[in-house]
N, C-alpha and C positions, 0 to 999 in steps of 0.2 A: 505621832511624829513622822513614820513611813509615807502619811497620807499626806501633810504639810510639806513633807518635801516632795513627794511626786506632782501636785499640786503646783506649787512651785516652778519644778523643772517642765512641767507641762504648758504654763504660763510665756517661761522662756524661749519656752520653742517657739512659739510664735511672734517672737519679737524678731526672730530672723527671719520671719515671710511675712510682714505687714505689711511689705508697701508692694502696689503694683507697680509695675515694669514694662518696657517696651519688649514686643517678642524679639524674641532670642535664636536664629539658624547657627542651628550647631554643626559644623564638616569637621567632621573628626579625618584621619590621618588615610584611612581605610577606604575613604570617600573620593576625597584628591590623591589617591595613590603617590605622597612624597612622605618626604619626614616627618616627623612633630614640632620640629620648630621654626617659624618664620621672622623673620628679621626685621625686614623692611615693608612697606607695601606703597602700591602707585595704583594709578588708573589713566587708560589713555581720553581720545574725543569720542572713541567708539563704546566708552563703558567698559572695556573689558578691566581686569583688574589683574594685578603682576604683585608675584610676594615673592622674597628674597629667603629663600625656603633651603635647609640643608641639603638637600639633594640639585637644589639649581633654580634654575626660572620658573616659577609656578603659574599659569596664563590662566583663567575662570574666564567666561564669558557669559553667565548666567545662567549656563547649561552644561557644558563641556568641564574638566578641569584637563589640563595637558600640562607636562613636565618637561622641559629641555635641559636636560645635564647640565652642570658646569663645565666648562671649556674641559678644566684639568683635575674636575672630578674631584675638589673641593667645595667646602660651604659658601653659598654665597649669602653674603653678610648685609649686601645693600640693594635698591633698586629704584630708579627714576625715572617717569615717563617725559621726556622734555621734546613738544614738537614730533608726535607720534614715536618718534626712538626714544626705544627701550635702554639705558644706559644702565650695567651693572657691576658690581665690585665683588671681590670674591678674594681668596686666598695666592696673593703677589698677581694677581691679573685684574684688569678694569677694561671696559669696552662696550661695544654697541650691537643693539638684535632690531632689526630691520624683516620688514613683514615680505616676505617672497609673493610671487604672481599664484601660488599652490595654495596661499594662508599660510602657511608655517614662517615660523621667526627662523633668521640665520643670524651666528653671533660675528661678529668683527672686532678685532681685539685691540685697544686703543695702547695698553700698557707693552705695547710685543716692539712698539717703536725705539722705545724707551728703557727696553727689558733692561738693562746694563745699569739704569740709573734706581730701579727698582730694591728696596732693601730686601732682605733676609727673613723671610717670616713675616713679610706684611702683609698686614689685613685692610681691606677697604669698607670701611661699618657706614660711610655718609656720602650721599650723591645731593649737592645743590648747584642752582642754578643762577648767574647773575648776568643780565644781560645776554653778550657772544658766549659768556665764561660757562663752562662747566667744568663742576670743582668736584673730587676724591679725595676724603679723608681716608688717611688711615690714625695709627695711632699715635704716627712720629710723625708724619707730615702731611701736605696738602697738595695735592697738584693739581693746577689749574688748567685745563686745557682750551685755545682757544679755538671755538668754531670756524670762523673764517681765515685764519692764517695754517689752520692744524699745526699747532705751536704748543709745547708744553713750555709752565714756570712753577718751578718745585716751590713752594715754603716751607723751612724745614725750623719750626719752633724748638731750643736749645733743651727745651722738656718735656717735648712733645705734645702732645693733642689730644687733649681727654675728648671734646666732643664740638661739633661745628653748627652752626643755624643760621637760616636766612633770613631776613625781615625783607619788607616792599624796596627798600634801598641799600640793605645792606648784607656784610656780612659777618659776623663772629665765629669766635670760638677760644675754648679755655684751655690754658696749658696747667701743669701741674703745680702747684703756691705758688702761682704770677699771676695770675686771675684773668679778666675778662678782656681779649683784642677785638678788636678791629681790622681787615682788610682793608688796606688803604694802597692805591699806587702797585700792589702786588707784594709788598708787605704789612706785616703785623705792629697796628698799633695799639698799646694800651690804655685802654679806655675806665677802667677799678684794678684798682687790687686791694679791694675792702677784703678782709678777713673771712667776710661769709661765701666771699669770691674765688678766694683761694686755699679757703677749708672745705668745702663741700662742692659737690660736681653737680656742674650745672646740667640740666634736663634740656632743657628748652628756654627760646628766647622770645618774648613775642613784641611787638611794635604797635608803643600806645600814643595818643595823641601827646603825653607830657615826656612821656621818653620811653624806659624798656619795660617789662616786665618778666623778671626772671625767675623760673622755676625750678626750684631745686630739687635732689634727692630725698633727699634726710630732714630740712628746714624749711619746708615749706615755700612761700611766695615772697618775692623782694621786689621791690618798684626804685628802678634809678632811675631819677632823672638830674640830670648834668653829671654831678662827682657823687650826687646826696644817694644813698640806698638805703630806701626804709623799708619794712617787712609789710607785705599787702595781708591780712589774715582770712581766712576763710574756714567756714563751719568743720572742715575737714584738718582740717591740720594735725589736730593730735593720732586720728587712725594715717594719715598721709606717712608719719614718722614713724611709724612703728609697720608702715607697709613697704616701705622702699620704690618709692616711683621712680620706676625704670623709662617710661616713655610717655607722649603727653603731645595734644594735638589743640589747637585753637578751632572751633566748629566757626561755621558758617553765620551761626546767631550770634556770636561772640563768646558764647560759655566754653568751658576748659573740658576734656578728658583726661584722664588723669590716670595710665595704665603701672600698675606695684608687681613688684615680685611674689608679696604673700596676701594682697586683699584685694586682687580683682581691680575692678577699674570704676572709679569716680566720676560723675555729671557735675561740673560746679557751673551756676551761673555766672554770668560776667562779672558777678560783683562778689562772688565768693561763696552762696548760699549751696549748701546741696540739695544739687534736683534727684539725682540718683545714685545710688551703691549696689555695684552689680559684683558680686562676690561667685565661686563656685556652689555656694549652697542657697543663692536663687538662680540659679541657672546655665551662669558661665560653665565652660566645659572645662575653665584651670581657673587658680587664682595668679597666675605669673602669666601678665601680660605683656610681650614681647617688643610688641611692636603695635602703634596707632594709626588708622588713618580714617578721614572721612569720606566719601564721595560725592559723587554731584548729587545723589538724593537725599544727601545727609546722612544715609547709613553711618554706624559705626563701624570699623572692622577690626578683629582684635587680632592679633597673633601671638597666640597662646605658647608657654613651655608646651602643652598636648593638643595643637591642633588650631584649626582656625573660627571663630564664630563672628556673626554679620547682627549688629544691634542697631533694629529699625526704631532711631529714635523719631523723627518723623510721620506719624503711622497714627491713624485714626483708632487703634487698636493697642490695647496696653492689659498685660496678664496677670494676674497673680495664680504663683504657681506654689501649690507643697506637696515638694517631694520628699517631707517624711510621713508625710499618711495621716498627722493630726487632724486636719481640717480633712478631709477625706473627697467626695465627690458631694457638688453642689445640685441638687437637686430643687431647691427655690432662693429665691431673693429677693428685697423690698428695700426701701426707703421708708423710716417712718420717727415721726420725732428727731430729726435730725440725726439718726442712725441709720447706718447700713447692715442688715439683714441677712446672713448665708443659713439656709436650712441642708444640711449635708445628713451622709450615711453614719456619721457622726454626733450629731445633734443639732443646736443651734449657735448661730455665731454672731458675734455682732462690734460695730466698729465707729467710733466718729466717723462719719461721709467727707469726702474730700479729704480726708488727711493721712497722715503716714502712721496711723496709732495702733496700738495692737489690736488685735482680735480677742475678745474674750467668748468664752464660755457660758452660753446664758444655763447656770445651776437648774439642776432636773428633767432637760430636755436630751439628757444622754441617748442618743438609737436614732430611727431613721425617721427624719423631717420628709413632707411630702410636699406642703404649700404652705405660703402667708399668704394671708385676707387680712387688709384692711378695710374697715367696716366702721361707719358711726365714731370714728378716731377709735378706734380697738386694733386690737391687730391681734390674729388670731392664730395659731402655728397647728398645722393637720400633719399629725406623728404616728408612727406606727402605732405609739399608747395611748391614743387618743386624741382628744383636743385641749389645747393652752391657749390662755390668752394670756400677751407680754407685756409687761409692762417695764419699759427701758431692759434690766437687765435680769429680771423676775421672770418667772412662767408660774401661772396657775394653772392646776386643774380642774378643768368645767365637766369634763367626761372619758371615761373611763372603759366601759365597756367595749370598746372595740376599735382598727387604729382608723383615723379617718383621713380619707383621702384632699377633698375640697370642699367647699364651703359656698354657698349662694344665696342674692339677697331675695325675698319672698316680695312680687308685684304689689304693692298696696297696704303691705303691712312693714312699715319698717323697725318695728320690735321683732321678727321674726328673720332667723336664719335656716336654711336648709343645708343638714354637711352628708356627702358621699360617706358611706361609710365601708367598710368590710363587708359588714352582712346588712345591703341595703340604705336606707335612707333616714335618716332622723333628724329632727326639729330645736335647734333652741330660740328660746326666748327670753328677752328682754325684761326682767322683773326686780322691782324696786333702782332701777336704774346699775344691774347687775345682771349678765348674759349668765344666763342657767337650761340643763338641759329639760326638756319639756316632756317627749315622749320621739319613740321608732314610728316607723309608719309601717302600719299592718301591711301585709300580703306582698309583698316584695321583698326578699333576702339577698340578692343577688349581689356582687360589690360592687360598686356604683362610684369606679373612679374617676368618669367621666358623666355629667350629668348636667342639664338646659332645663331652665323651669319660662314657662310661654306666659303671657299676660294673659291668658284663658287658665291659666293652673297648670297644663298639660304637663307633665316632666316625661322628656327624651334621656332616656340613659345607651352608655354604649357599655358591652360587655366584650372583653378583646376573645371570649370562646364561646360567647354563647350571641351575640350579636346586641342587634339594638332594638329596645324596649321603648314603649307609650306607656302611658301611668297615668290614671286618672284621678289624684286622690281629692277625697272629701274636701270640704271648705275649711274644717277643721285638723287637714291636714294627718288625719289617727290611722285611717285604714284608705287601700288605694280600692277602688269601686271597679276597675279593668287596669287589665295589662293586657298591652297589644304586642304581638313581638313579629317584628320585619323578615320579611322573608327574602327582600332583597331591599336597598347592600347588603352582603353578605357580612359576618364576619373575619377579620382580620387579623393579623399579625401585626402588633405596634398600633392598632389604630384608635382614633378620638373621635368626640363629639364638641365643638366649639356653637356659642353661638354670638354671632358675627351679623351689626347692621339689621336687628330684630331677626334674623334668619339664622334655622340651625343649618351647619355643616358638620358631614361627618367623612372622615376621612381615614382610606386602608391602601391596600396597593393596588385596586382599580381604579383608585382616581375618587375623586372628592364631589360628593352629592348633597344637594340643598333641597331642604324640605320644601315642598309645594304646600302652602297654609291654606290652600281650597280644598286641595284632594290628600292633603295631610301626609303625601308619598316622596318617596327620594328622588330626584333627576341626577340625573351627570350635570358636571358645570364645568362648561368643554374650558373655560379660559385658565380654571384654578387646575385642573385635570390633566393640563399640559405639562405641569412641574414634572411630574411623574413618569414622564416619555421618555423612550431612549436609554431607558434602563437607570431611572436617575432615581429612585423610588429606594431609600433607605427607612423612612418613618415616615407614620402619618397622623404625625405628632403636630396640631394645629393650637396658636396661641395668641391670645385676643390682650393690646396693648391698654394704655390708659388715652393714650389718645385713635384709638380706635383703627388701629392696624391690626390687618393677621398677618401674621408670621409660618412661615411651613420652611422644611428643612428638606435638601434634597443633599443627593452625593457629593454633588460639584459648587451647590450655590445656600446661601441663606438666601430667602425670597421674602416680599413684605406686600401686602396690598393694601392701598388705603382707597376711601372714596371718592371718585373725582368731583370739583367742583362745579362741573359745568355737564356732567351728564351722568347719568345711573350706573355707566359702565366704573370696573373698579380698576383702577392705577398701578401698574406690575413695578416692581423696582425689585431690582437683581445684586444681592451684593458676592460678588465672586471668591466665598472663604469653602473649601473643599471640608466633609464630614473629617478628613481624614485629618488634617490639622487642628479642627475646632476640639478635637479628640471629648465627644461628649456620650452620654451613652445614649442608645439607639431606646427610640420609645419614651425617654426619661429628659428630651431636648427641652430645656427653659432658657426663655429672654425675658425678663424685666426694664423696663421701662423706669429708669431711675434720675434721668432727668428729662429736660427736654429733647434732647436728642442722644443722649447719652444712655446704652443698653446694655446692661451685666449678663451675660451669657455663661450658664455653669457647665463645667467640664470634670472629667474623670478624677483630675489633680489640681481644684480649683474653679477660677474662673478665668473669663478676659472682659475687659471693658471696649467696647464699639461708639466712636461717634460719628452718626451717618450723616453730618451737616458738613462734616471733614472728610467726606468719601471722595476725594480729589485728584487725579493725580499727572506724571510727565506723561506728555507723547513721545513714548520710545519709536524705535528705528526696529523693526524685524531684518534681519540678515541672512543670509547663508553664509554658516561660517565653514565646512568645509566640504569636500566634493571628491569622492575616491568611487574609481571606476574598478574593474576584473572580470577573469573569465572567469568560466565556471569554476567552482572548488579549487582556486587559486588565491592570492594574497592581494591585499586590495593597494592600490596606487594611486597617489596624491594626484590632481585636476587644478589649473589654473581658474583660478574664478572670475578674473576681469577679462577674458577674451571668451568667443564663443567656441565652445569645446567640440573637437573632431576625434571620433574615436574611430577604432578600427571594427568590422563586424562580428570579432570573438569578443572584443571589451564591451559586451550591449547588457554589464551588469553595472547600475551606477545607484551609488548610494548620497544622501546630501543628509547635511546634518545644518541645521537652522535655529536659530535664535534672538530672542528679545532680553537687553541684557538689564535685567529688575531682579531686583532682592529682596523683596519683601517675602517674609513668613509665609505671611495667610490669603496670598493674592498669586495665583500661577496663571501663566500667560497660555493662553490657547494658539494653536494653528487649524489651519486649513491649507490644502493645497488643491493645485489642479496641474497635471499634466498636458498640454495641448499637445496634440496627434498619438497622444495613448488613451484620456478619457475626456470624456463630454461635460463631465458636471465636477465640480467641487468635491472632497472629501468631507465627510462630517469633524466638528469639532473636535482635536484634541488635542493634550497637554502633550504627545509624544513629540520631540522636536528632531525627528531623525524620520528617513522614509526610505524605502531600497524598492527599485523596479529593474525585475528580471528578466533576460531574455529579450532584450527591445529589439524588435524588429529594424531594418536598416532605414529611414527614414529624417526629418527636420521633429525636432519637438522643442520647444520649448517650459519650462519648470517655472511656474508662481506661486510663492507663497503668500499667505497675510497671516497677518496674527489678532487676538483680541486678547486686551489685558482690561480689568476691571470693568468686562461687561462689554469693553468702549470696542469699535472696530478701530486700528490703529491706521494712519491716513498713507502709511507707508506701504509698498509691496516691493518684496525681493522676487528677479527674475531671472532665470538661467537660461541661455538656449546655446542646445548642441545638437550635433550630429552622428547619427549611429551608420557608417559608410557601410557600402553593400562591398558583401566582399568579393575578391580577385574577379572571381568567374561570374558576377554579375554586373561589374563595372561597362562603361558604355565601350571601349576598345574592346572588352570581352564579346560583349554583343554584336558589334561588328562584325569580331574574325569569325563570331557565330553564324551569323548573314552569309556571310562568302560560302563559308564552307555547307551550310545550309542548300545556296545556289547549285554549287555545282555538286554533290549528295543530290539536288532535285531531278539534275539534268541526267546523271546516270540514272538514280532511278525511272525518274520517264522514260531514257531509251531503253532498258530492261523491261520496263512494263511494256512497250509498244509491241517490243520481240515477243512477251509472254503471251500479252493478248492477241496479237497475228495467230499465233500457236492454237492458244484457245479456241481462237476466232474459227479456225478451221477443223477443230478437233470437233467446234458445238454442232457445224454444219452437220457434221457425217452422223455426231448423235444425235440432231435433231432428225435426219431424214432415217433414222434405225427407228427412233422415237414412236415418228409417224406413222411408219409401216406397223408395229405391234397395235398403234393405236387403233390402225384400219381392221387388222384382226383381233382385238379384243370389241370393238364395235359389232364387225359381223358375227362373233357369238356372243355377243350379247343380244345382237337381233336372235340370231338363231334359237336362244333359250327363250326371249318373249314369244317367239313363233311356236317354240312347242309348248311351252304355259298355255298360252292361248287355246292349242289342239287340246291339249289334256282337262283343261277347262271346258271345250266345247262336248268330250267323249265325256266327262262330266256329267254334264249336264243330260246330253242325250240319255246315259243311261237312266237317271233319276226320271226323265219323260219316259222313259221304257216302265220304269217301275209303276210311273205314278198310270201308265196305259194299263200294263198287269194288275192294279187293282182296279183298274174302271172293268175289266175282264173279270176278273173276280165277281165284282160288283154286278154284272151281266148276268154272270152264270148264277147268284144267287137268285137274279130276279125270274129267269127263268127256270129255276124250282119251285118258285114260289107260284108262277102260273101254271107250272106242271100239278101242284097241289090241289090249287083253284081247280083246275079242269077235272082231277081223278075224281072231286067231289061232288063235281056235275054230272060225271056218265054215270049214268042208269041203265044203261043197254048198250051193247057192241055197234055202238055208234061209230063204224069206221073212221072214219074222217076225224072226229077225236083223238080218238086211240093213232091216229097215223100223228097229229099234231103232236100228242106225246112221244111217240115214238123218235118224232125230229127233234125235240127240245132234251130228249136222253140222248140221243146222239152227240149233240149238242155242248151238254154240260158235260166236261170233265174237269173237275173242282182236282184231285190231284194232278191234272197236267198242268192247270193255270197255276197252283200255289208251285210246282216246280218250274213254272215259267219266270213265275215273278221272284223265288229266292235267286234265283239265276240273274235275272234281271238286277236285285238288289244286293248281291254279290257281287256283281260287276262294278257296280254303282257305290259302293261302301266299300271297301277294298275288304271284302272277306268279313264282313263285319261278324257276320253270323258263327266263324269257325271261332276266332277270338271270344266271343262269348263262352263257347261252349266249349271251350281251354279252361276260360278262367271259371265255368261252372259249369262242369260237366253232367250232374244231373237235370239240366233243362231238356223237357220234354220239347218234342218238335212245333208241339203248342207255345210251349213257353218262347221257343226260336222265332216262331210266328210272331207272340202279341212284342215279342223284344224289339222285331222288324217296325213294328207298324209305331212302338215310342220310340223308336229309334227316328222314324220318321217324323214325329211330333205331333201325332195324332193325338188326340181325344180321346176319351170313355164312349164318348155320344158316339164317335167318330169309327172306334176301334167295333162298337157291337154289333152293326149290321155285318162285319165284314166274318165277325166268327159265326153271325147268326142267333146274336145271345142277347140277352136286355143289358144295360148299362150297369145296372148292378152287378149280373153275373162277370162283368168285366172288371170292375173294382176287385171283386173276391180275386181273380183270375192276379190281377196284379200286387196283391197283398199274400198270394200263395207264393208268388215269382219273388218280391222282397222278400220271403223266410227262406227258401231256397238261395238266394244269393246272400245271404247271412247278413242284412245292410244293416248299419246303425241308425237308431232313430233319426241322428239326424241331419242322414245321408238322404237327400232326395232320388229317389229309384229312378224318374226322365232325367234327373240331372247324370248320374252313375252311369246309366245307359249312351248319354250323348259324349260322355268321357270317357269312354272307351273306345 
């Protein structure tokens, strides 16, 4: 019994989210910074819109929302744009807001003329227009005021004035059981007073081609024409009476609005049918709607008991929303048998196509749906528990073991399907005219949610961690024979594998690459790659239509590409719905293709419906709607916008606030600007509609904006130019009295400079000729030290010629031993003459006078060389001083042995004795040691 009735109640619920709907902008109270209740509403030629709001004037401009008090700080009850003035009623005051040269509205009060005639506690709930006349209800009467005389003429009904309306000629309004007048002449004439006329309050009048059509409260629709009132019925009338239609608006197509105290607001067609019931529990932000109006794009605008909402009935674009979590997040969709298809986190759902029917429950598909495939008229549902095939509102199960993602048909065999699955890939087939599972296919486990099978067999899978795979399986499809796994693209975050136009693409946040089918490798594919620029790269989430679009989702845009017909290149089409409205989840983004032009897009809480054949829309006006200048860290100050602005050089802080005034939900208007004489190039796109530059130098600039809405560049551009003045002391009078005084500042400093430099002048003289003299004498001793360098150079040298004489003396006296030798060895007998000739050659040789000739000589010549030696080594024998001399000189072994009288070896030992003695290191060179001393 528990289950029948949750069953039940479950069933129920969905009967109050079956029908789709136009979207819904909800401004709550928080948003527009006023009350929660708005009264009246109006719209001027510029779009802006005016709601009669408890706090006062309420101004939107598609961007901005701004509040003007009530004069006296009561509710205002009504508001009328007639002729760009704002005219409004409020509590015992009525009057007029006119737009200042700043932007801002100023009020002017029309009843202040008249205060005296004014009653006690009166309210003004209705502003119409007739002709000159503009007319203020209150409750007890009417005042009509005329424009060209500025004349008032009271109407004061004997029971005052439940409520007033205008038609193309005329005007009405009902008093309390006396029914239905007429304005005529400047008074009231009676035109019914049927019973339903002066028992029930009339809503609204509207003006049909046979007479009226009157809308009541409580009973519904009545048609007079002449005296006859018969009741018009419409599909609505039993919830209409039991809702309380409080306000009610004629659209543009001719169908009714139809706003209730406790059920939201009603769409009726012309002829009574209901097109729509927009309640708080599909998405109105109240069910008590205050107040109707429509605007020039046909918007609806409600004013709520809590706030205000904007219903784009006009709109290629229509949602179905639940917000109680039944139907959950849509994750696939189809058309098939004349049913519509939602596969959610929930299960599966399914509905009569095109109509308003409930949603049911297709039994056993409870958990999470991933895809429908239809196939061979089948239709297949890929569930976390598997795989189902549906029939109308049936699911079978065909398999089990694992949940599967998608589904694809096999090249050449069309008994054969291939489904992604969890772990890898598996096969069914086609048997006894009965889809059964066949077998997995070996050697691949991988889950395989994205997956392309090639007309060669090839299957391409993408893995969102581990990247994308090559797969070669058998013909028989049991085991794969290679798996090749890419090492570039890399793996991705959100990313897919589609194949698109016989070609795979695979797509992550470096941009989207196309397999090369020669060299089997990924390239970049610079035109698809570009979606992803600019930081626009939310998913890479790609999805191949039935009429053979792909589809890719960025931050800012849905994008579709299809084949061109006249060249290989591919077709970009931009539709302008930001991620952040289409509210779908990232990675998880589906569109189906469910009619011809007609596209189910699933979202978090639901879907919306898209038709791109209706993607159409006005050429709005971009504006500057306002311009507040300031100095530094001070408070900002209102700017005239139709004259060219002069500021002063501390006000060089200016801020503009700009706008395109469109309503639409899922459609947000871009800008751009440029500054001329602060930058060279354009700003990048964006939806921000406000822009502040600091510090402006003193200068001409000029401010452009443009805008783009729905892709389109809009043909309009708003322009500002102003001036940032240079201040006080750089003005051209400044500069001037700077000149003068500059001038004569020149002339005394030049005549102080002339005096200083005479001074100079005479001061350089006396140091130059002091200069010159020292120059003369450092010159002369500088001669004088090259003169003695020179000397000391030449005593130099000579001694070294002394030296090198002392050893040709040397050299002598040894030859003449050596003949002295010779000879001693030839006398044989007292050969006089001999013995005399030896006698002169001892004479002769004195070997220690020459060697103390030449130390002398080489001591002169080496500045003492020899004592410095025999300091730094005082056992050197006089020998050792000797052979030091002669390397000191740079002599030779060859060179050194005649001069000791010794063979050239005993001269090596001699100098190998003198290295131990000087204690040298190996590898210290002993001529080298010697000449460094």
């Amino acid at each position: 019994m528990k289950s029948k009735l949750y069953l039940l109640l479950f069933l129920m619920s969905f009967k109050l989210f079956s029908q789709e709907l136009p979207p819904i902008i909800k401004y709550p109270s928080t948003i527009y910074g006023a009350g929660n209740q708005s009264w009246m509403i109006s719209q001027d030629d510029q779009n802006y819109l005016y709601f009669a709001n408890n706090e006062g004037l309420l101004e939107f401009n598609g961007t901005n929302w701004e509040l003007y008090p009530t004069p006296n700080e009561t509710i205002m009850r009504s508001v009328k744009v007639i002729d760009n003035t704002i005219y409004t009623g409020c509590y015992m005051n009525f009057g007029y807001w006119t737009r200042q040269a700043n932007g801002k509205l100023k009020y002017t009060s029309l009843s202040d003329k008249i205060k005296s005639k004014i009653l006690d506690d009166e309210q003004f709930w209705n502003i119409l227009k007739y002709d000159q006349w503009i007319l203020f209800q209150s409750l007890s009467r009417i005042y009509i005021y005329d424009t060209k005389t500025k004349t008032f003429k009271i109407i004061s009904p004997k029971n005052g004035v439940i409520k007033s309306f205008a038609t193309k000629n005329a005007i009405y309004f009902q008093t309390i059981k006396e029914g239905l007048f007429e304005i005529e002449s400047g008074k009231g004439k009676l035109i019914s007073n049927n019973p339903v006329l002066k028992n029930f309050t009339i809503v609204n009048v509207f003006a049909t081609e046979e007479g009226l059509l009157i809308q009541t409260q409580l009973d519904g629709f009545y048609k007079l024409i002449g005296s006859n009132l018969t009741r018009f019925s419409t599909a609505a009338d039993r919830e209409l009476k039991s809702g309380f239609v409080y306000s009610s608006q004629r659209l543009q197509d001719g169908s009714y609005a139809l706003g209730t105290v406790s059920n939201g607001v009603f769409i009726l067609t012309k002829e009574g049918e209901l097109r729509y019931h927009i309640s708080q529990s599909k998405g109105l932000s109240n069910n008590t709607a205050l107040s109707l109006f429509e605007d020039r794009d046909q918007n609806v605008w409600v004013g709520l008991d809590n706030g205000i909402n904007c219903i784009n009935l006009k709109t290629p674009v229509h949602s179905f929303t639940d917000d109680t979590g039944v139907l959950g997040t849509v994750y696939a969709s189809i058309t098939h048998n004349g049913l519509l298809y939602v596969g959610t986190n929930q299960g599966l759902f399914c509905k009569k196509y095109q109509t308003n029917a409930d949603f049911q429950f297709v039994s056993g598909t409870k958990g999470q749906v991933w895809s429908l495939f239809e196939y061979d008229n089948t239709l297949f549902c890929g569930h976390d528990s598997g795989t189902f095939i549906i029939e109308n509102t049936t699911a079978n199960t065909i398999f089990s073991a694992s949940g599967t993602w998608k589904f694809e048909p096999v090249p050449n065999a069309k008994n054969k399907l291939l489904q992604g699955n969890y772990y890898g890939i598996s096969v069914l087939e086609k048997v006894n005219n009965r889809w059964v599972f066949k077998n997995k296919i070996k050697g691949f486990d991988s889950s395989s949610r994205y997956f392309e099978i090639m007309p060669n067999l090839d299957l391409y899978v993408s893995h969102e961690y581990k990247g994308v795979f090559r797969l070669k399986p058998d013909n028989a499809f049991l085991s794969t024979k290679e798996v090749y796994t890419y090492s570039t693209p890399k793996k991705g975050k959100n990313a897919s594998l589609v194949k698109f136009n016989g070609a795979i693409y695979y797509a992550y946040k470096e941009g989207i690459f196309k397999l090369n089918l020669i060299t089997k490798k990924f390239e970049k594919d610079k035109l698809l790659s570009s979606i992803f620029e600019k930081d626009e790269y939310t998913s890479g989430k790609l999805v191949v239509d039935n009429a053979n679009k792909i589809w890719l989702f960025s931050k800012n845009y849905i994008h579709y590409f299809s084949a061109s017909k006249l060249s290989n290149q591919l077709k970009q089409n931009v539709i302008p719905i930001p991620s952040t409205l289409t509210n779908s989840m990232s990675g998880f983004e589906n569109i189906t293709q469910i009619s011809k032009s007609t596209y189910l897009i699933g979202t978090t809480d639901g879907y919306y419906t898209l038709n791109i054949d209706d993607l159409s829309f006005n050429n709005y006006t971009v504006s500057i709607s306002e311009i507040f200048i300031n100095k530094q860290n001070e408070i900002l100050k209102n700017v005239v916008l139709k004259e060219e602005g002069r500021f002063s050089s501390s006000d060089n802080n200016i801020t503009l606030n700009y706008t395109v005034p469109e309503y639409n939900k899922y459609i947000n208007s871009e800008y751009q600007y440029l500054l001329e004489g602060f930058q060279n190039d354009w700003s990048e796109w964006s939806t921000k509609s406000s822009v502040n530059f600091k510090n402006l130098s003193p200068g001409t600039y000029t401010f452009k904006v443009r805008s783009k809405y729905a892709n389109t560049l809009l043909p309009t551009m708003a322009t500002y130019t102003f001036v940032v003045l240079k201040p006080w002391y750089l003005t051209n009078l400044a500069c001037f009295v700077y000149l003068l005084l500059l001038i004569v500042l020149g002339y005394f400093i030049n005549k102080s400079y002339r005096n200083y430099y005479n001074k100079q002048k005479e001061k350089l003289i006396e140091e130059n000729n002091l200069l010159l003299e020292i120059k003369e004498l450092e010159n002369e001793q500088q001669l004088m030290k090259l003169r003695n360098e020179q000397l000391s150079l030449d005593v130099d040298n000579k001694n070294r010629e002394l030296a090198v004489s002392t050893m040709s003396l040397n050299s002598k006296n040894e030859l003449l031993a050596f003949i002295k030798d010779d000879l001693n060895k030839t006398a044989q007998d007292d050969n006089k003459n001999i013995k005399s000739v030896i006698s002169t050659i001892n004479k002769n040789i004195t070997e220690e006078d020459s060697w103390k000739i030449f130390k002398e000589a080489f001591d002169s010549a080496d500045k003492d060389f020899l004592k410095r030696i025999k300091q730094l080594h005082p056992l050197l024998t006089p020998n050792d001083l000797r052979l030091c001399a002669y390397l000191r000189l740079n002599l030779s072994s060859k060179e050194i042995a005649p001069l000791f009288n010794i063979s050239v070896r005993s001269v090596e030992i001699k100098r190998y004795r003198l290295r131990k003695k000087m204690d040298l290191q190996h590898e210290i060179g002993l001529v080298e040691y010697i000449l460094a001393v």
